[in-house]
FINU-655487 format. One record per residue (C-alpha): y negated, z, x negated. Coordinates in pm, whole numbers, padded with zeros to 5 digits, always signed. Last residue first. Example, Ala and Ser with C-alpha at 12.3 -4.5 7.8 and 13.67 -1.06 7.14 Angstrom:
BEGIN
+00106+00714-01367;+00450+00780-01230;
% end
This chain:
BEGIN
+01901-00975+03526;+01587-00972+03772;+01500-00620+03616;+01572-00748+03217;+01362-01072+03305;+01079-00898+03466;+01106-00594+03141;+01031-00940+02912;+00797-01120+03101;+00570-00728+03090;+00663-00768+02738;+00562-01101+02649;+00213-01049+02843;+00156-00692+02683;+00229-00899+02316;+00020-01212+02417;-00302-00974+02512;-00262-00775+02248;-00309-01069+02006;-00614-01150+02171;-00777-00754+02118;-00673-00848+01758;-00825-01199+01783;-01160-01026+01920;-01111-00734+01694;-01127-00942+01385;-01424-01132+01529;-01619-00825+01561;-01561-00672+01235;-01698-00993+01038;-01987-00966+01291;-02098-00634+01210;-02144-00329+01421;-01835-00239+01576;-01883+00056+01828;-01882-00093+02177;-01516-00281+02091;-01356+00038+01924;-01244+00195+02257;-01159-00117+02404;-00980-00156+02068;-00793+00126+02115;-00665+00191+02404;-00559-00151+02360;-00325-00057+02047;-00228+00238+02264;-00048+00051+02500;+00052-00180+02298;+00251+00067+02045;+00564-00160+01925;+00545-00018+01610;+00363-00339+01434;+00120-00382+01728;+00042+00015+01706;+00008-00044+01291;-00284-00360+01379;-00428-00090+01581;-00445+00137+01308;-00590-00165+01085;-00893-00245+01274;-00985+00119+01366;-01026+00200+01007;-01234-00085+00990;-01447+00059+01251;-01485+00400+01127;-01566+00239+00805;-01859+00061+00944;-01959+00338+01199;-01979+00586+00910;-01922+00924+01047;-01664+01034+00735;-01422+01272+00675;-01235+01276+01036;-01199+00882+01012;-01085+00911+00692;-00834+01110+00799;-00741+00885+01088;-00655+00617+00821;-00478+00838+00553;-00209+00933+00881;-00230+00587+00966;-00143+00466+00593;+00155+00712+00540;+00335+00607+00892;+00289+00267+00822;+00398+00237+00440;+00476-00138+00454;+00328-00188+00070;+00032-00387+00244;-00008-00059+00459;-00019+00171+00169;-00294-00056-00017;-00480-00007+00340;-00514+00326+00344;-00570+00361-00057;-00917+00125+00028;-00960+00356+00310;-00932+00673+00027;-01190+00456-00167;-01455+00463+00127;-01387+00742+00227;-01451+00929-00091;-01147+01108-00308;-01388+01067-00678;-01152+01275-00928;-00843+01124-00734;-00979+00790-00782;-01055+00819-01147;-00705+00960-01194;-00554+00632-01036;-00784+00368-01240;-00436+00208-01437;-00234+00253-01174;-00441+00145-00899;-00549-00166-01097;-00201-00319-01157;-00113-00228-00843;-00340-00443-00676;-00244-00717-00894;+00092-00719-00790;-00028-00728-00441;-00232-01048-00457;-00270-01116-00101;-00672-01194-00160;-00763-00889+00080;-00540-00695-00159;-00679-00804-00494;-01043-00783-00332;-00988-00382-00212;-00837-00314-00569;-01139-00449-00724;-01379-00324-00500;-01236+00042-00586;-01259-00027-00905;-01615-00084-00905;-01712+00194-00675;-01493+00393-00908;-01694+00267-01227;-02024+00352-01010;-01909+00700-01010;-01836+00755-01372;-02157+00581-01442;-02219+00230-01509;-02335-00008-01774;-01937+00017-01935;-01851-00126-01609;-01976-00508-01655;-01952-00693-01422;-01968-01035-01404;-01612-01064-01361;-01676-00914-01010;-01882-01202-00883;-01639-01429-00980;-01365-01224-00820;-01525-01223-00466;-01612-01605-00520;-01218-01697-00551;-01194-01475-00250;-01441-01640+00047;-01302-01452+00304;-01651-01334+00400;-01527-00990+00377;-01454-01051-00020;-01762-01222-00062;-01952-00934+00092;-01785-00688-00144;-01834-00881-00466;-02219-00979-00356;-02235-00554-00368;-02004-00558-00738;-02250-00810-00807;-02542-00607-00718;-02442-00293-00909;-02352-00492-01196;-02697-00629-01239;-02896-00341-01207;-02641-00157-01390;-02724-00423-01699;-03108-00352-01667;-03320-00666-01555;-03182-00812-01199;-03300-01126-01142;-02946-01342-01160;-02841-01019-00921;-03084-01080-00698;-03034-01471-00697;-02714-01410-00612;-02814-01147-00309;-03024-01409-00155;-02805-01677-00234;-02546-01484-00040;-02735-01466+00269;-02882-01791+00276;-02533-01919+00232;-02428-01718+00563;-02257-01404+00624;-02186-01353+00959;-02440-01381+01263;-02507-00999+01394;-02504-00773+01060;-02597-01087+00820;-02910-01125+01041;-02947-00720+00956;-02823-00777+00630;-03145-01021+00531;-03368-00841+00764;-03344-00531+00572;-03353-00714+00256;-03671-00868+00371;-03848-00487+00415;-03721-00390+00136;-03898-00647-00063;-04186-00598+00153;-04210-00192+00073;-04144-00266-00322;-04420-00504-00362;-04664-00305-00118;-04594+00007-00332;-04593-00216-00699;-04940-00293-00583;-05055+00034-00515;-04933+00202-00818;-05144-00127-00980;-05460-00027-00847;-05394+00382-00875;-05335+00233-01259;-05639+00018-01294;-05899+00264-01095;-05794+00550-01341;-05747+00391-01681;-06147+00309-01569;-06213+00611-01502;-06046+00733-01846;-06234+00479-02038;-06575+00543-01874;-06592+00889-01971;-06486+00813-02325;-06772+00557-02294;-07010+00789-02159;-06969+01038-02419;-06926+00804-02721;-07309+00738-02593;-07464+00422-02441;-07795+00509-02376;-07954+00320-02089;-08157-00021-02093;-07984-00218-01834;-07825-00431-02118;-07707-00125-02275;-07565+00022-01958;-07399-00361-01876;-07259-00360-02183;-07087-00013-02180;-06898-00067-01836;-06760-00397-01986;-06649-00191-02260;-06487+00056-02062;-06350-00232-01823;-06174-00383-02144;-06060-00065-02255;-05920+00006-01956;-05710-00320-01929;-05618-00247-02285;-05451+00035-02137;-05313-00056-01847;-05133-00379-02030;-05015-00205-02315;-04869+00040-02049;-04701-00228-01900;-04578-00381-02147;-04457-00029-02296;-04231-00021-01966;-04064-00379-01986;-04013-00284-02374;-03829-00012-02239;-03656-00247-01950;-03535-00460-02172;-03414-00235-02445;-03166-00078-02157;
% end
């Protein structure tokens, strides 16, 4: 937080002896050319001056800002259709590394935390995370954080962990009940072996929420609960259903070996009802 206040009165340091600078400049040249140079003109040439530098420098940071976006956009977007890729996480590593307020930075490692996590790449995931630092967020960001948290320990396999950190962050979640943390819940109640509890949570997220990315995952692990209950036919509904709709390559190639695994089962149990008819 000191950072980025002394960040600020650098700047404004730097305006304004910028401005007196171009005042004085202005001044020199109307005494050299022979014109009064009154406390008038000078005042007059200060604040024009303040002017021109800071509509200069607004326009600067604009352009800055507006091509930084512009490459994270194509960043996740090549992320979006080719999978995560080193350049992709060095990108977002070296964002965090350059981020100046403490949120800054814990808001894009608990992002890095997320990808990492999706990647597959775990031990990463929870480096990322341990560089977080939650008393630099807000009530909200804490549950963003903790809900990451819970979603790594699962992904990881580490159950006992995972509810270690439910527990201990479960009022926070019931204060903030968004999709995304109620899919995170989803999924902790399928790990336990909860099926009927985590599709019901499933297709309410799906009601709550529009997001194609969630929608998608959601998708993912309902049809993984039809191949567990002996619901092919439906698990294929399914995933044809879901196949036009996935947007991101991590998503893709889980439904490919899902939509795979489908396959085998319908093939084992159309071998299976020959064998019972010939018997």
């Amino acid at each position: 937080m000191l950072r980025g206040f002394f960040s600020a009165v650098r700047s404004v340091l730097l305006i304004v002896c910028s401005s007196v600078a171009a005042a004085w400049l202005y001044a020199s040249l109307r005494f050299f050319a022979g014109k009064s140079v009154t406390a008038e003109a000078v005042i007059n040439d200060l604040f024009s001056s303040f002017a021109v530098i800071l509509a200069a420098m607004t326009a600067v940071c604009i352009v800055f800002l507006l091509l930084r976006r512009r490459k994270e956009a194509a960043v996740n977007a090549k992320a979006l259709e080719n999978g995560y890729t080193e350049d992709f996480f060095k990108y977002y590593e070296n964002k965090a590394a350059r981020a100046r307020s403490k949120r800054s930075k814990s808001r894009a490692n608990i992002r890095l935390t997320g990808c990492y996590c999706q990647a597959g790449r775990y031990s990463d995931a929870v480096d990322a995370l341990c560089k977080v630092d939650p008393s630099s967020l807000s009530e909200l960001g804490r549950a963003d954080y903790y809900n990451t948290a819970l979603y790594t320990a699962l992904m990881s396999g580490d159950r006992e962990c995972a509810e270690k950190i439910y527990l201990s962050v479960k009022p926070l979640f019931d204060k903030y009940d968004s999709p995304p943390i109620y899919h995170t819940l989803a999924v902790l109640e399928y790990m336990r072996g909860n099926l009927e509890h985590s599709e019901e949570m499933l297709l309410d997220v799906k009601c709550a929420t529009s997001d194609a990315a969630i929608n998608s995952e959601c998708n993912i692990y309902l049809i993984l609960i039809f191949l567990k209950t002996d619901r092919l036919a439906e698990a294929k509904a399914l995933a044809e259903q879901t196949a036009p709709l996935v947007c991101s390559y991590q998503c893709k190639q889980q439904l490919l070996k899902l939509m795979s695994c489908i396959e085998l089962a319908c093939k084992a149990k159309f071998e299976e009802t020959k064998e019972d008819s010939h018997g």
